[in-house]
C-alpha positions as CSV (number, residue, x, y, z in Angstrom):
1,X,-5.7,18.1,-8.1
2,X,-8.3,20.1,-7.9
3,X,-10.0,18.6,-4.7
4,X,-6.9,18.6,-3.3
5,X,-6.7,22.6,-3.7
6,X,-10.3,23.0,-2.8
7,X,-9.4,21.1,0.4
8,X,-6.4,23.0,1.3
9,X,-8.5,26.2,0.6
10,X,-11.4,25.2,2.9
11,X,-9.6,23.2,6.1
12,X,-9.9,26.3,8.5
13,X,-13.3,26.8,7.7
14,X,-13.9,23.3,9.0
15,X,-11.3,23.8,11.6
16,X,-13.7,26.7,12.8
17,X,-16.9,24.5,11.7
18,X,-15.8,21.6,14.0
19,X,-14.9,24.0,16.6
20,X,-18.0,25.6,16.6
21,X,-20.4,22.4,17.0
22,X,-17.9,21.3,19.7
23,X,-18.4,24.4,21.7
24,X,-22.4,24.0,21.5
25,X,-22.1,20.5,22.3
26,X,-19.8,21.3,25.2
27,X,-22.4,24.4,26.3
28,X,-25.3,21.8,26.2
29,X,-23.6,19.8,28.9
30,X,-22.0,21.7,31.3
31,X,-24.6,24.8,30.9
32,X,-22.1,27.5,29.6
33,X,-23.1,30.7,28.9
34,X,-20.0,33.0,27.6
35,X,-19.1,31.3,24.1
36,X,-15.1,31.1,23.7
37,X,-16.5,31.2,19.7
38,X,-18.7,34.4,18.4
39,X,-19.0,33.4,14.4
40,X,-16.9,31.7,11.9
41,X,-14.8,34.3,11.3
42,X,-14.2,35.2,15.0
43,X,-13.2,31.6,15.5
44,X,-10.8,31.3,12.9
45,X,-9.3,34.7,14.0
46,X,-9.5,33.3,17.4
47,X,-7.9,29.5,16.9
48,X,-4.9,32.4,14.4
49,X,-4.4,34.0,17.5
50,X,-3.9,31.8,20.8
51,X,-2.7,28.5,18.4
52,X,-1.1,29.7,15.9
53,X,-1.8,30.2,11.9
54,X,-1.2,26.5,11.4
55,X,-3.5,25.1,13.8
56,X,-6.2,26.0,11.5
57,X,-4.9,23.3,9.0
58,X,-4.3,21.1,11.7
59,X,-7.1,18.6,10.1
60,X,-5.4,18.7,6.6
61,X,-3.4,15.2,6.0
62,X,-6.5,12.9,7.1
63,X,-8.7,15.4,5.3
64,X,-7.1,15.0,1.8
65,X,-7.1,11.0,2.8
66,X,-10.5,11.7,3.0
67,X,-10.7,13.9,-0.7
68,X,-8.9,11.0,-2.4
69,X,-10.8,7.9,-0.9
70,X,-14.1,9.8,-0.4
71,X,-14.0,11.7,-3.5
72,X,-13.1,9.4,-5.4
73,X,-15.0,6.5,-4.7
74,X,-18.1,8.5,-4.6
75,X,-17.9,9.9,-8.4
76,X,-16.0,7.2,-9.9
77,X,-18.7,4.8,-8.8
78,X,-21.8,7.0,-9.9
79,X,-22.3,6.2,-13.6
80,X,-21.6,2.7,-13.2
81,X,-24.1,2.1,-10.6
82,X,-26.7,4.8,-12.7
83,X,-26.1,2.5,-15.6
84,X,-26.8,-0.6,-13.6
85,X,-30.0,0.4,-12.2
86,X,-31.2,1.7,-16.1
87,X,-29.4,-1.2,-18.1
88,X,-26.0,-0.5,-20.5
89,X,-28.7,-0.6,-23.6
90,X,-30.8,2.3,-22.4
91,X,-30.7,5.2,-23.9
92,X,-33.6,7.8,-22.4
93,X,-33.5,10.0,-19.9
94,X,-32.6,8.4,-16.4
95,X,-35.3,9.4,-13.9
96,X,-34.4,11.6,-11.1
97,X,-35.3,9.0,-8.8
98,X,-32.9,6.8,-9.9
99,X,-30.0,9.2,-10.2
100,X,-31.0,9.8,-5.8
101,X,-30.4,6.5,-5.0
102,X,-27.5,6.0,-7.5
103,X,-26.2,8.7,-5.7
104,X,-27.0,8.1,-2.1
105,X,-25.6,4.0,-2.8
106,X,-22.6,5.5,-4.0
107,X,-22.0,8.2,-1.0
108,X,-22.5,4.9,1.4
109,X,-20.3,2.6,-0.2
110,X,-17.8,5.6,0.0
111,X,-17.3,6.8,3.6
112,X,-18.1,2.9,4.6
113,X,-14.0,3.0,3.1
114,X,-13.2,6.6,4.4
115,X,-15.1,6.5,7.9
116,X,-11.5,6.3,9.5
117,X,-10.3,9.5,7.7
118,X,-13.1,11.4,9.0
119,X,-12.8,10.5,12.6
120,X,-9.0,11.0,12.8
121,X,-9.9,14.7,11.1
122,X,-12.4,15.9,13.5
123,X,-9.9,14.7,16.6
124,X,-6.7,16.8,15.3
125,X,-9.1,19.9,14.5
126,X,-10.5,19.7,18.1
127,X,-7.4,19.1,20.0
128,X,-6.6,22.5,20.2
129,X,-9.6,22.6,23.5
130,X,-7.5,20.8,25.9
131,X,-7.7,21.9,29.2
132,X,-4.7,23.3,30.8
133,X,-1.8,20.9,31.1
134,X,-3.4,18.0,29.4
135,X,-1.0,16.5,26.8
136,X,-2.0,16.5,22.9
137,X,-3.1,12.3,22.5
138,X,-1.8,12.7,18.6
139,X,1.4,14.0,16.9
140,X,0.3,13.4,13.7
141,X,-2.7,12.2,11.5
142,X,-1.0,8.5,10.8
143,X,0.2,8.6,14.8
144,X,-4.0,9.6,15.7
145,X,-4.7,6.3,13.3
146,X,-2.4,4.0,14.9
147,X,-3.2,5.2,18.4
148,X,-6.5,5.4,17.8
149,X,-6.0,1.2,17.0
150,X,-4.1,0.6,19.6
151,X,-6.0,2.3,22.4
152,X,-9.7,2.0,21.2
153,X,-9.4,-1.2,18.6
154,X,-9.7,-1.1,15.1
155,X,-13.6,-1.0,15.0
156,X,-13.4,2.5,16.5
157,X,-11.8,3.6,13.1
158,X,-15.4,3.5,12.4
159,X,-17.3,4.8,15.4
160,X,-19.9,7.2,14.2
161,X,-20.5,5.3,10.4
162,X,-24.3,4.7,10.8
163,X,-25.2,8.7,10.7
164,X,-21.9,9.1,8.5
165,X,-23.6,7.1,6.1
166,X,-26.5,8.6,6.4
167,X,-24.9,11.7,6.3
168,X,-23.0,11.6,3.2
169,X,-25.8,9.3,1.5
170,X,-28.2,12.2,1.4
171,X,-25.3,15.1,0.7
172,X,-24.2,12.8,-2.4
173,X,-27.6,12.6,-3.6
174,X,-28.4,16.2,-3.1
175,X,-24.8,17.0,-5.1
176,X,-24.5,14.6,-7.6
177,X,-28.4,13.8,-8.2
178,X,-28.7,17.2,-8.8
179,X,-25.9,18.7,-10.6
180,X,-26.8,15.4,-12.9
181,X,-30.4,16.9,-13.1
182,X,-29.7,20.3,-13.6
183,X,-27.3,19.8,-16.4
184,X,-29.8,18.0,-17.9
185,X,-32.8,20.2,-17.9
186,X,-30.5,23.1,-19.1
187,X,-29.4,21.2,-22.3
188,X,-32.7,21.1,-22.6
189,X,-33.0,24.5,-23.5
190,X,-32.7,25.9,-26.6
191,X,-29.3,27.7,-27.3
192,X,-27.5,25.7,-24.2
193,X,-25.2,23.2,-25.0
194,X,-22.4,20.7,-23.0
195,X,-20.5,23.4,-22.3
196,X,-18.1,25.4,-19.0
197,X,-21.6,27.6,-18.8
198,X,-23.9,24.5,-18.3
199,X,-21.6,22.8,-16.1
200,X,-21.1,25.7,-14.1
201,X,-24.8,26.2,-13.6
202,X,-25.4,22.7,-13.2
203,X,-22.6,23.1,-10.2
204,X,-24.3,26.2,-8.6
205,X,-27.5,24.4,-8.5
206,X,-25.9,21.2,-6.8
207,X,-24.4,23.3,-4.6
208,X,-27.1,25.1,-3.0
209,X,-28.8,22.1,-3.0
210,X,-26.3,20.2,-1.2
211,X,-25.8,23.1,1.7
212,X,-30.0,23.7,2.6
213,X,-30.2,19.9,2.7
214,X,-26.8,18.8,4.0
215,X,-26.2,21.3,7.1
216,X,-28.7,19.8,9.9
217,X,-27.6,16.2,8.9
218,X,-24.3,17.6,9.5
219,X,-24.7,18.6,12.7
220,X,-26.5,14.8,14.0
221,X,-23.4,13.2,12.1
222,X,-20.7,15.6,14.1
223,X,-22.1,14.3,17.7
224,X,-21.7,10.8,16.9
225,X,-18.1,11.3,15.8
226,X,-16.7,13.1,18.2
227,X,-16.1,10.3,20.9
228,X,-13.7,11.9,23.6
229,X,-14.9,12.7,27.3
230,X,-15.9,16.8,27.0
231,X,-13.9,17.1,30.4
232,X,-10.4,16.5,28.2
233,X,-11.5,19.8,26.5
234,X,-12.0,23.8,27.4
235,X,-14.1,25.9,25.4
């Protein structure tokens, strides 16, 4: 539930995110030089104001496909694979080496499943670019997956899952590898014990950590998954 929240509490901020990167990318090619987008406030005002309130959580279905598959394959299948690397006997501290590629095998294995849910998200958040009198190509997130099949083949589900892996690999290090390190280091201090506080210090830390690192991978991983011809778009 609480991803799920989270998700429907950040969506126009990717909405604008996604907008954003598309408008550089578009800029890049055709040499624009007036920005449609000033900020990411200005481009969720913006997207409010010409689309509609809505269209800013126009990316929400295939993103909580994403939360669930993602999420939970990512942190469900951390300890197990930490333990495997360490052995089920051990009973030290596990290195913080091992915890980064614990992490970073996990991330993989996890978008590997939920490439297609990230795809389908970045097409409905962009579709509100279309040039003048160009139909929408998706009603719907399930209608974008089955079109998406039909029109492209199944394998384009997952176009874009090389530097998605990579992508996520090094975020779910940078998160999990970390908040796991943190927490331990502060129960290492006197007076701190498995508590909210530590947990909530331990998610600060794997926070930062996971933005500084995780933003110019971000950026390489958008290009790749954001397929369709920049003509079918106006920014």
């Amino acid at each position: 539930m609480y991803v799920d929240f989270m998700q429907l509490c950040t969506i126009p901020l990717d909405t604008a995110k996604v907008r954003l990167q598309l408008q550089k990318k578009s800029n890049v090619e055709e040499g624009a030089v007036v920005p449609k987008y000033r900020g990411m406030l200005d481009t969720v005002a913006t997207i409010a104001r010409e689309e509609g309130l809505m269209a800013l959580w126009k990316g929400v279905v295939p993103g909580l496909h994403r939360q669930f598959l993602y999420g939970g394959l990512r942190i469900g299948l951390y300890e197990p694979v930490k333990v495997f690397f360490v052995g089920s006997e051990y009973l030290g501290d596990v290195s913080l080496l091992q915890k980064i590629l614990a992490a970073m095998i996990t991330g993989a294995l996890a978008i590997a499943v939920a490439n297609p849910t990230d795809l389908v998200k970045v097409r409905l958040q962009a579709e509100g670019n279309l040039l003048s009198g160009v139909p929408r190509r998706y009603s719907g997130a399930l209608n974008a997956y089955y079109s998406i099949m039909k029109q492209e083949g199944l394998a384009a589900l997952w176009t874009g899952l090389g530097p998605n892996i990579a992508r996520n690999a090094i975020i779910n290090a940078a998160e999990l590898a970390s908040y796991d390190q943190v927490k331990q280091t502060i129960l290492k201090i006197p007076g701190f014990t498995d508590t909210v506080l530590t947990h909530l210090l331990a998610g600060l830390g794997a926070g930062f950590f996971a933005v500084c690192i995780g933003s110019p991978v971000d950026v390489v991983s958008f290009s790749f998954h954001f397929i369709l011809p920049s003509t079918y778009y106006h920014l």
